[in-house]
N, C-alpha and C positions, 0 to 999 in steps of 0.2 A: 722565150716562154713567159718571162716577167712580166713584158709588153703585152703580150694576148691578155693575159690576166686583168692587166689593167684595163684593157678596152673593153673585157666580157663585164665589169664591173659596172664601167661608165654606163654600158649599152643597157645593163641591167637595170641601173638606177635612170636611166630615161625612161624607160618600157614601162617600169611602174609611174615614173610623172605621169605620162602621156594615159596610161589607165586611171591613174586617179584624176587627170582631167577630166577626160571621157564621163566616169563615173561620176563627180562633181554635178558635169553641166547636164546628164539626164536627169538627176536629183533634183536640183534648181528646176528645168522647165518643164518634165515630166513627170511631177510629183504624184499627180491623181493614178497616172498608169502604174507607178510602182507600190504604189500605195494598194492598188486593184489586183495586182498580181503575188502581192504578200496576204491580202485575205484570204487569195485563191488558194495559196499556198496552204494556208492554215487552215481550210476547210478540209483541203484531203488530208492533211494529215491530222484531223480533229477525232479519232478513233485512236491515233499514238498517242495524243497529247492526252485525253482522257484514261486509259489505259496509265499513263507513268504518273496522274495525278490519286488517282485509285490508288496505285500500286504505295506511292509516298504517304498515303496516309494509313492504308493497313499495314505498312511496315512494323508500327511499333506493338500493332497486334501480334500479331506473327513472332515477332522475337521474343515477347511476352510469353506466349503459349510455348513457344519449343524451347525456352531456359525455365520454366517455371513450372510445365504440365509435363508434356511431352516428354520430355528428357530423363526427369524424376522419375515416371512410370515405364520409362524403357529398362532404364538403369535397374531399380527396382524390380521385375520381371525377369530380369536380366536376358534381354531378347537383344541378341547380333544382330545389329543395324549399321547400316551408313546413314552419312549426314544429309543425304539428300531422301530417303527414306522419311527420316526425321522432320524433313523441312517441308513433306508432301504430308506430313498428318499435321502438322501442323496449318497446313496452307487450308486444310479442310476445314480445318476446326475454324479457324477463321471465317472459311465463306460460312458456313451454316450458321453462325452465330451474327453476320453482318446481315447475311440473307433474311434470318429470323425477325432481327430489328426492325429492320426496312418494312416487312410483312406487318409485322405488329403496328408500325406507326400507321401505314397508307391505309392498312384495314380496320384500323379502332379509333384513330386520331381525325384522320380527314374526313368521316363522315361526320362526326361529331362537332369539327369546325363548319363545315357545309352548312347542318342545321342551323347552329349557334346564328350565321350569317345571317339567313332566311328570317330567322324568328328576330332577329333587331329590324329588319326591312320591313315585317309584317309590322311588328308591335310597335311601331316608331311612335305613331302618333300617340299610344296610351302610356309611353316615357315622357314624350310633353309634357302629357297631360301631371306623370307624378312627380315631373320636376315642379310644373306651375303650384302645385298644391305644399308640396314641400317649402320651398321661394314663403309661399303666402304667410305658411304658419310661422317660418324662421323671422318674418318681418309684419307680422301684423302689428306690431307696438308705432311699425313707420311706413303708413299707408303710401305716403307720398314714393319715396325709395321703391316698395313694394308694386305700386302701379308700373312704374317705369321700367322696374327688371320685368314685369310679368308680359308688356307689349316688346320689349326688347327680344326674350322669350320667343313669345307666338310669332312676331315676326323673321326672327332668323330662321327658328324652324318651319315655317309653312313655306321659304324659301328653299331651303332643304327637303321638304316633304316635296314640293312642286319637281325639285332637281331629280331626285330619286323616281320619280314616277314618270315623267315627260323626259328627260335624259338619259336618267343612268341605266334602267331596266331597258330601253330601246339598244342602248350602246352594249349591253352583257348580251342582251339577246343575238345582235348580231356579231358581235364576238363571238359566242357561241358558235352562230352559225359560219363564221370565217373558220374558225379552228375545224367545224366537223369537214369544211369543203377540203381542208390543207392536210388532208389525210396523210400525206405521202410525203411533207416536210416533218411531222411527228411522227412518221415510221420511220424516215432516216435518222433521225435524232435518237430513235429510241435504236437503230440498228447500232447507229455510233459508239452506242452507250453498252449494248452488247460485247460488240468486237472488244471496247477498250475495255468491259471489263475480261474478257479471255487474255487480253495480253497484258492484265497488271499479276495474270497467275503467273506467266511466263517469265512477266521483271522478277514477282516478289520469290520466283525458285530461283531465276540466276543471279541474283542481283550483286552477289560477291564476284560475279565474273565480270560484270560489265564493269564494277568500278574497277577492279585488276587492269582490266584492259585501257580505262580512261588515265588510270597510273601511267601503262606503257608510251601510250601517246603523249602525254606529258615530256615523260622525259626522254623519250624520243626526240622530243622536237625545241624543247628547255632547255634551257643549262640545270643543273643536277639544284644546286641551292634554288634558281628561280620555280624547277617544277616541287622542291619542297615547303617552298611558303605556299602557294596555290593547291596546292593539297590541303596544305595545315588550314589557310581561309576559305577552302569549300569543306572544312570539316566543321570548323568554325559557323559557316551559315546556313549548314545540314542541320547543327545542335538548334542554332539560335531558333527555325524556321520550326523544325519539328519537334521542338519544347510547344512551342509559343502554339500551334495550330493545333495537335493532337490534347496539349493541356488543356484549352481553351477551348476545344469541342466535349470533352470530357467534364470540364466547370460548368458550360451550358446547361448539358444534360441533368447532370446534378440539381443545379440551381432551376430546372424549370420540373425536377420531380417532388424539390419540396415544395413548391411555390403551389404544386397539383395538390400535393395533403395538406398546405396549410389552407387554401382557397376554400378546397373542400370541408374542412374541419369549419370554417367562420362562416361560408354557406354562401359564397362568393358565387354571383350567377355567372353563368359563361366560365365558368373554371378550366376547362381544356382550353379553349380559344384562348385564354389568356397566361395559360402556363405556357402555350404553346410559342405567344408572344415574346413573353419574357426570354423564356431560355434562348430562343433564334437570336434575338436581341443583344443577348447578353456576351455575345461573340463577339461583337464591338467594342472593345477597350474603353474604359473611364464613361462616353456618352450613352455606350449602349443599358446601361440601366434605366437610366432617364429617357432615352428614345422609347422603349416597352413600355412604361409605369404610365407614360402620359395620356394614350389613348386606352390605356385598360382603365385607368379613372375615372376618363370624360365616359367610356361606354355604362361603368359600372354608377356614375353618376346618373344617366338616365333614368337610369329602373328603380336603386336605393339609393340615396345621396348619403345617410348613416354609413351601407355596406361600403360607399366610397372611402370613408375615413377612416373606416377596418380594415381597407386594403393598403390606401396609402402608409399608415404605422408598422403594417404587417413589410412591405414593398422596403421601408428604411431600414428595419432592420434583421430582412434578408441579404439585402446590400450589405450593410455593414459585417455580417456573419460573413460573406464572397469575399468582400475586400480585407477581411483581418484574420480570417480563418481558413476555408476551403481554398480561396484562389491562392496564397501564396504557399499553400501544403501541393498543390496541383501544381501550379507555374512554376514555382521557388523562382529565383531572379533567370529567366528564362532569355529577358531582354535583356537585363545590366541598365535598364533607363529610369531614371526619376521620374517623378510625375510630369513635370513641368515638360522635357520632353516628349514623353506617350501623348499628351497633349497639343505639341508641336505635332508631332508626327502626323498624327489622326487629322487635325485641320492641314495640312499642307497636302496629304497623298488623297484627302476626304472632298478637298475641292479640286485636284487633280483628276481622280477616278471614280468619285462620287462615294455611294456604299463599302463598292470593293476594294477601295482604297483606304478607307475606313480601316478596311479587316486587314491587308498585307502593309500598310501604311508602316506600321510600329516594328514589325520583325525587319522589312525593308530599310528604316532609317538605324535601326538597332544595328544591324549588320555595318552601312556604312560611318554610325558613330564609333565602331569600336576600330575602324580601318582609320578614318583619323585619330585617337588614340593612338593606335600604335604607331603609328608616321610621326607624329610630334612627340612623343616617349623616346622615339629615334632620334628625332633631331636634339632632344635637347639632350639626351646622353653621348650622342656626338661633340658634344660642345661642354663636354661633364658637366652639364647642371643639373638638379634634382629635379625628377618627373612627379614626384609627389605632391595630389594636389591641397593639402595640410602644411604643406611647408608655404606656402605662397599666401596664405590666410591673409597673416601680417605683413606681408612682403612691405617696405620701404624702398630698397631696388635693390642690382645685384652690381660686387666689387666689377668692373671689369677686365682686374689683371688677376684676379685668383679668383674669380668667379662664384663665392661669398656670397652667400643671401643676408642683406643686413634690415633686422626687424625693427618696425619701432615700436614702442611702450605704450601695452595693453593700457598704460593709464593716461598716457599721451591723450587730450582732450582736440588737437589738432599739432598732429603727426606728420604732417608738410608744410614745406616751409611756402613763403608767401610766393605765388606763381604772376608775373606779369605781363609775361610775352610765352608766344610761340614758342617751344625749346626745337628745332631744326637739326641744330649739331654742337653741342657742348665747346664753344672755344673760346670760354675764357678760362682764364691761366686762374692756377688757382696764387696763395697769397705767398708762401715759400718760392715757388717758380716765376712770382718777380719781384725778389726779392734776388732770388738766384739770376735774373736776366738784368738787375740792375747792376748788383755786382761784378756780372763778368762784363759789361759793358762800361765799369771802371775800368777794373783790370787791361783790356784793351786799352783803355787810352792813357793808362801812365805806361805800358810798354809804348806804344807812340811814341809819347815825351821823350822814353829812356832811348829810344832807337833815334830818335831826330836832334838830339842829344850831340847823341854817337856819333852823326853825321857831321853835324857841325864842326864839334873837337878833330874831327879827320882833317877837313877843310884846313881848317886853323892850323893843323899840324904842316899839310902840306904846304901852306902858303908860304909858312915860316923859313920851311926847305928850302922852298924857292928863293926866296930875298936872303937866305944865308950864302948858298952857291954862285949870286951874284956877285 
């Protein structure tokens, strides 16, 4: 019986070789195909996947409304309910008020960017014309200067005016006309978006039962501690994810409805177009202020070059209000990441994914900086040395028989000693230890003496014996 076991073992661990070969060498020469069949994949299932992305980010709606609204007026009322009762006024309250949003934006906002568009396309040429006059008057003292910005001027824009009229209107137009022929990839797109939104009602009513169930599977198929750290770090990158996206859609909005009273208050042209900007923008971590700011100035440069410098002051210290007031009341430390890395993050996922790497970039690298943390927190409490990263400030190094952090002196002007080579592996002796390896390599050789001694005096004796008994 032992034997079978062993053989069902061996046979086991080939079957999987022989499949991860398999699997390897289509990978390697069939890349385009497999690659073709996970698009495929992901289109039909593009109505789940929309569906459980809806559903992640009403979640925190939804929980909001039935601990804060719902709950209080049931209680209150004192009307006999279940909790799925409970989670179905609330699931409503949510759609009418997401539904309402959406309503209000596409029907008040989008026309009003539309125009906004049209009327810079129309009026391009008489923004030239009040940047040239503006230019003139800021440099008439330096005609020379003035000459050469004003040709510089008419020349980029009349290449621009030429692009926009012989280009760009031919290419919208027929844009245009491609979208109206493609009826029937914008009614699937738009059915996709239906379906997924009926089934993010579906997740956001059951959504305690599917993770129940994602529990069972766990440890069903886990050992007990392994399926409870993978809980604890998909609990972990639930918070980090839906901090960080829900705050941050929240911060936008905010940040592009003052950006509409203050625009509007200083008499900023294009004021929706460019709150509209800002806030979208503003979802981008650290660049995205700077990404909005930069083309609402050159536009608002065109028309007013003044209103540009009213905007740009207004633009600094809106930012500065996001970055030291509203954002971290919204976020609070949502990532756990320094500047320095939200920085990192955003270039490395930003030139990976482009945009959208941009935005999941920071919660992404968040997640797996604090998964290293806790790996190296492990090891070095493994090995009891302190995780803290304040103790290491002044590190000098560490004992390595009582593992001792030894610091050196805040006043120390140079706190190492003189370095000349490569150090590889520590083997020279220090000065006690040969001191100690001269001594006992005395020691050895006056026992020598004393035993060769010994030997002699033997010799000597015996000889003596001998020539007596003769």
């Amino acid at each position: 019986m032992k034997e079978n076991k062993e053989y069902f073992k061996w046979g086991l661990t080939a079957f999987f070789v022989v499949l991860g070969g398999i699997i390897s060498y289509y990978v390697i020469f069939h890349l385009d195909n497999l690659t073709a069949r996970i698009t495929k994949l992901f289109v039909i299932l593009m109505p789940i996947i929309d569906g459980m992305i809806l559903g992640y980010l009403m979640t925190p709606v939804v929980n909001g409304t039935e601990r804060r609204i719902v709950k209080p007026i049931f209680k209150k009322l004192n009307i006999n309910h279940k909790k799925s009762q409970r989670r179905t006024v609330s699931i409503v309250i949510t759609l009418f008020v997401v539904i309402t949003a959406l309503y209000s934006f596409f029907s008040v906002v989008i026309p009003q960017i539309g125009n906004s568009i049209n009327t810079i396309i129309e009026q391009l040429p008489s923004y030239v014309d009040t940047l040239t006059v503006w230019i003139s008057q800021l440099l008439e003292d330096n005609p020379v200067i003035e000459k050469n910005v004003t040709d510089l001027i008419n020349t980029y824009f009349a290449d621009i005016e030429v692009f926009v009229n012989s280009e760009l209107m031919p290419k919208l137009n027929s844009l245009i006309m491609t979208i109206s022929m493609s009826v029937f990839s914008i009614l699937k797109e738009f059915w996709n978006l239906i379906i997924g939104f009926i089934i993010s009602i579906y997740i956001l009513s059951s959504k305690e039962v599917f993770a129940a169930q994602a529990k069972k599977v766990a440890y069903a198929f886990l050992a007990t501690e392994t399926a409870n750290r993978l809980i604890s770090n998909v609990r972990f990158a639930n918070k980090t994810f839906g901090g960080f996206f829900v705050g941050k859609i929240l911060d936008s909005i905010i940040i592009g409805l003052i950006c509409f009273i203050g625009t509007s208050l200083l008499g900023t042209p294009f004021c929706v177009l460019i709150s509209v900007i800002i806030g979208v923008t503003n979802i981008i971590p650290f660049f995205g202020p700077f990404l909005g700011a930069i083309p609402c100035i050159l536009l608002i440069l065109f028309i007013n070059p003044l209103q540009a410098v009213y905007f740009l002051i207004f633009v600094i210290i809106l930012q500065q209000v996001d970055g030291n007031i509203i954002g971290p009341k919204i976020l609070g430390s949502s990532t756990g990441l320094s500047s320095f890395w939200v920085i990192f993050a955003i270039t490395l996922f930003g030139g990976i994914w482009g945009i959208f790497g941009m935005i999941v970039g920071v919660p992404i690298f968040a997640v797996l900086f604090a998964f290293m943390k806790s790996l190296i927190e492990l090891r070095l409490s493994n090995k009891k040395i302190p995780h803290e990263t304040y103790k290491y400030l002044r590190l000098l190094y560490i004992d390595a028989s009582t593992n001792e952090l030894v610091d050196f002196s805040e006043d120390a002007k140079k706190p190492f000693q003189q370095i000349d080579k490569i150090l590889i592996k520590n083997k020279e002796p220090k000065t006690n230890t040969i001191h100690q390896i001269s001594n006992n390599e005395k020691s050895n050789q006056r026992s020598s003496n004393i035993n060769n001694n010994k030997n002699r005096n033997k010799r000597n004796r015996n000889t003596n014996n001998t020539n007596t008994l003769k």
